[in-house]
C-alpha positions in Angstrom: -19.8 8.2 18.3 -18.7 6.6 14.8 -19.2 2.6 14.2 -18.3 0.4 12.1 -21.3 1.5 9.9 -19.5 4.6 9.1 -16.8 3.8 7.8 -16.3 2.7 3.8 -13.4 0.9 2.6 -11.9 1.9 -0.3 -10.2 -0.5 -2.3 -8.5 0.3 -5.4 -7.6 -2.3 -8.6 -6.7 -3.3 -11.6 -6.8 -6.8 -12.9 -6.5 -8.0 -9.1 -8.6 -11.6 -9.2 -6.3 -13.1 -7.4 -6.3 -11.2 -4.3 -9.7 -9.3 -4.7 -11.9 -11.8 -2.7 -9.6 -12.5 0.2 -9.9 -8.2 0.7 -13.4 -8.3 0.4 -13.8 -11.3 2.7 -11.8 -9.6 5.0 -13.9 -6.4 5.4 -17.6 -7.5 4.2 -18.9 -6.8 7.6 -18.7 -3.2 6.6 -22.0 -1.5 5.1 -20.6 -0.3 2.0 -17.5 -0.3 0.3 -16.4 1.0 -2.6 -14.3 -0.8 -5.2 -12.8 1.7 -7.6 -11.1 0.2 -10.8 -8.7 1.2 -13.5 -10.5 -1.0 -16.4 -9.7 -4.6 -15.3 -9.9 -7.5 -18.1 -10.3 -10.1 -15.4 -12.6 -11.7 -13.0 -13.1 -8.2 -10.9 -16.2 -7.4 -11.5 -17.7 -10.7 -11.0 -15.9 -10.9 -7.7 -17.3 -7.6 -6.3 -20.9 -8.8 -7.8 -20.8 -11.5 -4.8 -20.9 -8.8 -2.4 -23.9 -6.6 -2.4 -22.6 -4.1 -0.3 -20.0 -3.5 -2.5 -19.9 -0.9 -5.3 -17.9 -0.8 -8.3 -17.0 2.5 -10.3 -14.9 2.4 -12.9 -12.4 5.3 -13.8 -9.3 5.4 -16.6 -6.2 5.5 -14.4 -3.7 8.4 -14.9 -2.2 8.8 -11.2 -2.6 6.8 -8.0 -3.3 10.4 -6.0 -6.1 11.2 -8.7 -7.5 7.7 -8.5 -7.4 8.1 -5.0 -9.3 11.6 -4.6 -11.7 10.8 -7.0 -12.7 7.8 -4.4 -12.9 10.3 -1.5 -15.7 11.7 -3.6 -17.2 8.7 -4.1 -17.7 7.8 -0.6 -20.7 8.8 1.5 -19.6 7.8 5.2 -18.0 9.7 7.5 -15.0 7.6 7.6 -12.5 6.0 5.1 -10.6 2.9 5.4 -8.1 3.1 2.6 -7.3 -0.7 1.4 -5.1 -2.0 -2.0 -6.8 -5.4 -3.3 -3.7 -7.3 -1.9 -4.6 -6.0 1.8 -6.3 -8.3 4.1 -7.7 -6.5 7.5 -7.5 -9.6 10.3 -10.1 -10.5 12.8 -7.9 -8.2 15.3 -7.5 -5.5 13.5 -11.0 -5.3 12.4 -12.0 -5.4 16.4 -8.9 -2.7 16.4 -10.6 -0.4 14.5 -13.9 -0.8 16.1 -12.2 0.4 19.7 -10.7 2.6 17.9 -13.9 4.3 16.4 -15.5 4.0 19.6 -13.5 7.0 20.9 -11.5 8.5 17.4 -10.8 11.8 16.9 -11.7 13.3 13.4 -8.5 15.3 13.7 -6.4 12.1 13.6 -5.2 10.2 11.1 -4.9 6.0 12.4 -1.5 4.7 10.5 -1.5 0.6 10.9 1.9 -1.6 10.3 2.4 -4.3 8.0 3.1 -8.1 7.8 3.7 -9.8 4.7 2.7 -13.1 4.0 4.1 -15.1 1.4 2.5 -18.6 0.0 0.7 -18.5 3.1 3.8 -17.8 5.9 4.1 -14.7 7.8 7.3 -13.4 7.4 9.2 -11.6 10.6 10.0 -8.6 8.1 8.2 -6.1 6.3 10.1 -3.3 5.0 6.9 -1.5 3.7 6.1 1.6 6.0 3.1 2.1 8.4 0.2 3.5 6.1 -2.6 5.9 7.1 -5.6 3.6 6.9 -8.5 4.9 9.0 -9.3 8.6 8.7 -12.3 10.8 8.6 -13.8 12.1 4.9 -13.8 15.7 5.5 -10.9 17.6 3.9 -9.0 14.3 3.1 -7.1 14.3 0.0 -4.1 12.5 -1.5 -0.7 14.3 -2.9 1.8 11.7 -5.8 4.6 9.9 -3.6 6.7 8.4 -6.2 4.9 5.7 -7.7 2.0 6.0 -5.2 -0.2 8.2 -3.1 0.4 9.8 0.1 -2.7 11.0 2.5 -2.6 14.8 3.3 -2.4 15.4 7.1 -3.5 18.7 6.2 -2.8 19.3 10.2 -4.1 16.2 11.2 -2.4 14.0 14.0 -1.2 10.8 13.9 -1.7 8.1 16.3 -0.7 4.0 15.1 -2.8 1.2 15.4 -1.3 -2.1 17.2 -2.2 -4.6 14.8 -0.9 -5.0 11.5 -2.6 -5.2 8.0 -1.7 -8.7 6.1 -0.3 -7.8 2.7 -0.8 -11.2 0.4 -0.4 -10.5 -3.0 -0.6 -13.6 -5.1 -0.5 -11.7 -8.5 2.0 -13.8 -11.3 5.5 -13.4 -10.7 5.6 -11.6 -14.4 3.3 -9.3 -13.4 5.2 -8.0 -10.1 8.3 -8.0 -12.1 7.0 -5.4 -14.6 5.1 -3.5 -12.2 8.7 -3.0 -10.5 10.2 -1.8 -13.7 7.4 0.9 -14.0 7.7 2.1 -10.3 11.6 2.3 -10.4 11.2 5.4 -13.0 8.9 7.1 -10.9 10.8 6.9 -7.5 14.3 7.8 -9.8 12.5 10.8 -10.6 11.3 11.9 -6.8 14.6 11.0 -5.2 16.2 13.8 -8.1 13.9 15.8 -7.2 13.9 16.1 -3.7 16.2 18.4 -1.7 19.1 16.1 0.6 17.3 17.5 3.9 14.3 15.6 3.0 15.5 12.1 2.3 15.5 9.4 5.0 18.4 7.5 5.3 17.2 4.5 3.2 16.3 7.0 0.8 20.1 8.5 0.6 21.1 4.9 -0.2 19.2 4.9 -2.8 20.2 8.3 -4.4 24.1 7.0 -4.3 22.9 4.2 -7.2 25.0 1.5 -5.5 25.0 1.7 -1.8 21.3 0.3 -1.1 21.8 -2.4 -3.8 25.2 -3.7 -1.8 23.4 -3.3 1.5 19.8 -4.7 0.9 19.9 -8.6 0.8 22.2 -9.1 3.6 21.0 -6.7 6.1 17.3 -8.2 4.9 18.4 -12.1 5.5 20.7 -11.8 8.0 20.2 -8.4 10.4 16.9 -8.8 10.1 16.5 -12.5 10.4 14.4 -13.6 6.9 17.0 -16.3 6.6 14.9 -18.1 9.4 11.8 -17.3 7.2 12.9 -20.2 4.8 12.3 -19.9 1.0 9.7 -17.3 1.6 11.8 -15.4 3.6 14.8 -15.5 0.7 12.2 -15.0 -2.0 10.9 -11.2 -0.6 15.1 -10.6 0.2 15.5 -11.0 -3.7 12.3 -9.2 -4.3 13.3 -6.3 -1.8 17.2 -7.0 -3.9 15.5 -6.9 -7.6 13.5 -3.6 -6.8 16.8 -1.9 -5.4 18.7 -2.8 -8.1 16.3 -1.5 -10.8 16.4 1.7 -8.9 19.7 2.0 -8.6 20.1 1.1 -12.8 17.8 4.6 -13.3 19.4 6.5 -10.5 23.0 5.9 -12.2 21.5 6.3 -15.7 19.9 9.7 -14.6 23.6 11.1 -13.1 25.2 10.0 -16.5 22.7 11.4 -18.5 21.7 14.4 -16.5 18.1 13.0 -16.8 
């Protein structure tokens, strides 16, 4: 019967000090857990010195899936719980995940939802998408999904934990900006690559170049309620609004072009 004990987190980072410490707070009652960086500049390292079960490799990033898979064979428990630095895993979900290992199924993989806090509020909305978190080591790998990685079920069910991770991420504005500019080009290229059968609906928004962008910030503030949110609630509808519209700017360039 798996515990706590087997399972590693895996946390992956680059130049994350300001969110690295509130992740490994939230999951240092785990044995190990495995920090793997791209060649931060900042405080990393000495954050991830403060834990002693934690271990930090170091690895030249080219893709998120190869950053990823190189983890998996980094990691000596049976179990994986796949973190970013800006994740925080709750007192709930931590007990969560404890039931959960009590009676999991190595053929499963255990997705979680998300809530987004901003400047310390939890927002009603998250428009991210349930993640695979919790799965067991053998025969997991990752595949590129745009700008990030997506878990191979390789078979596997899927089954969806109740309780949501916290996504706090309390990087610079700057730095969120440019990260946005770089993931646009990627997610241009996968929606112009993928066949129309395969696209979700937000994702054929998306492909038109203008549709999402018209759509986004109202259906985000007012369908959905962020309005009530207050300024943190209008400031990740003009995030959500900012990314769309940098997509949409590559999607229309790419038709033009033929690129």
């Amino acid at each position: 019967m798996p515990a706590l004990s087997d399972v590693t987190p895996l946390i992956l980072t680059y130049n994350e000090e300001p969110n690295l410490e509130r992740c490994l707070e939230s999951v240092a009652w785990a044995s190990q857990i495995l920090v793997l960086d791209s060649g931060s500049t900042d405080g990393t390292a000495a954050i991830v010195a403060r834990y002693p079960q934690a271990r930090l490799v170091v690895r030249p990033f080219d893709c998120h899936s190869n950053q990823a898979n190189f983890g998996l064979t980094q990691i000596a428990t049976p179990w994986v719980l796949s973190l970013d630095a800006d994740y925080v895993v709750s007192p709930d979900l931590r007990a969560e995940i404890e039931g959960t290992l009590a009676q999991a199924d190595a053929g499963t993989v255990y997705f979680a939802p998300f809530k987004f806090r901003v400047y310390g509020k939890i927002l009603r909305v998250c428009f991210m998408p349930p993640r695979g978190i919790l799965y067991a080591l053998a025969g997991a790998s990752y595949d590129q999904d745009g700008h990030t990685q997506r878990l191979s079920l390789h078979g596997r069910q899927t089954a969806m934990l109740r309780n949501p991770i916290i996504h706090d991420d309390r990087k610079p504005l700057t730095r969120w900006l440019e990260s946005q500019r770089k993931y646009a080009v990627l997610e241009a290229e996968k929606m112009r690559a993928a066949p129309e059968r395969e696209l979700n609906l937000p994702d054929r928004l998306r492909r038109t170049g203008w549709a999402n962008v018209v759509v986004i910030l109202p259906y985000a503030l007012l369908v959905r309620g962020l309005i009530w949110d207050g300024l943190p609630g209008l400031l990740y509808g003009l995030e959500r609004l900012y990314a769309e519209l940098i997509l949409a700017l590559h999607v229309l360039h790419g038709k033009l072009t033929g690129r």
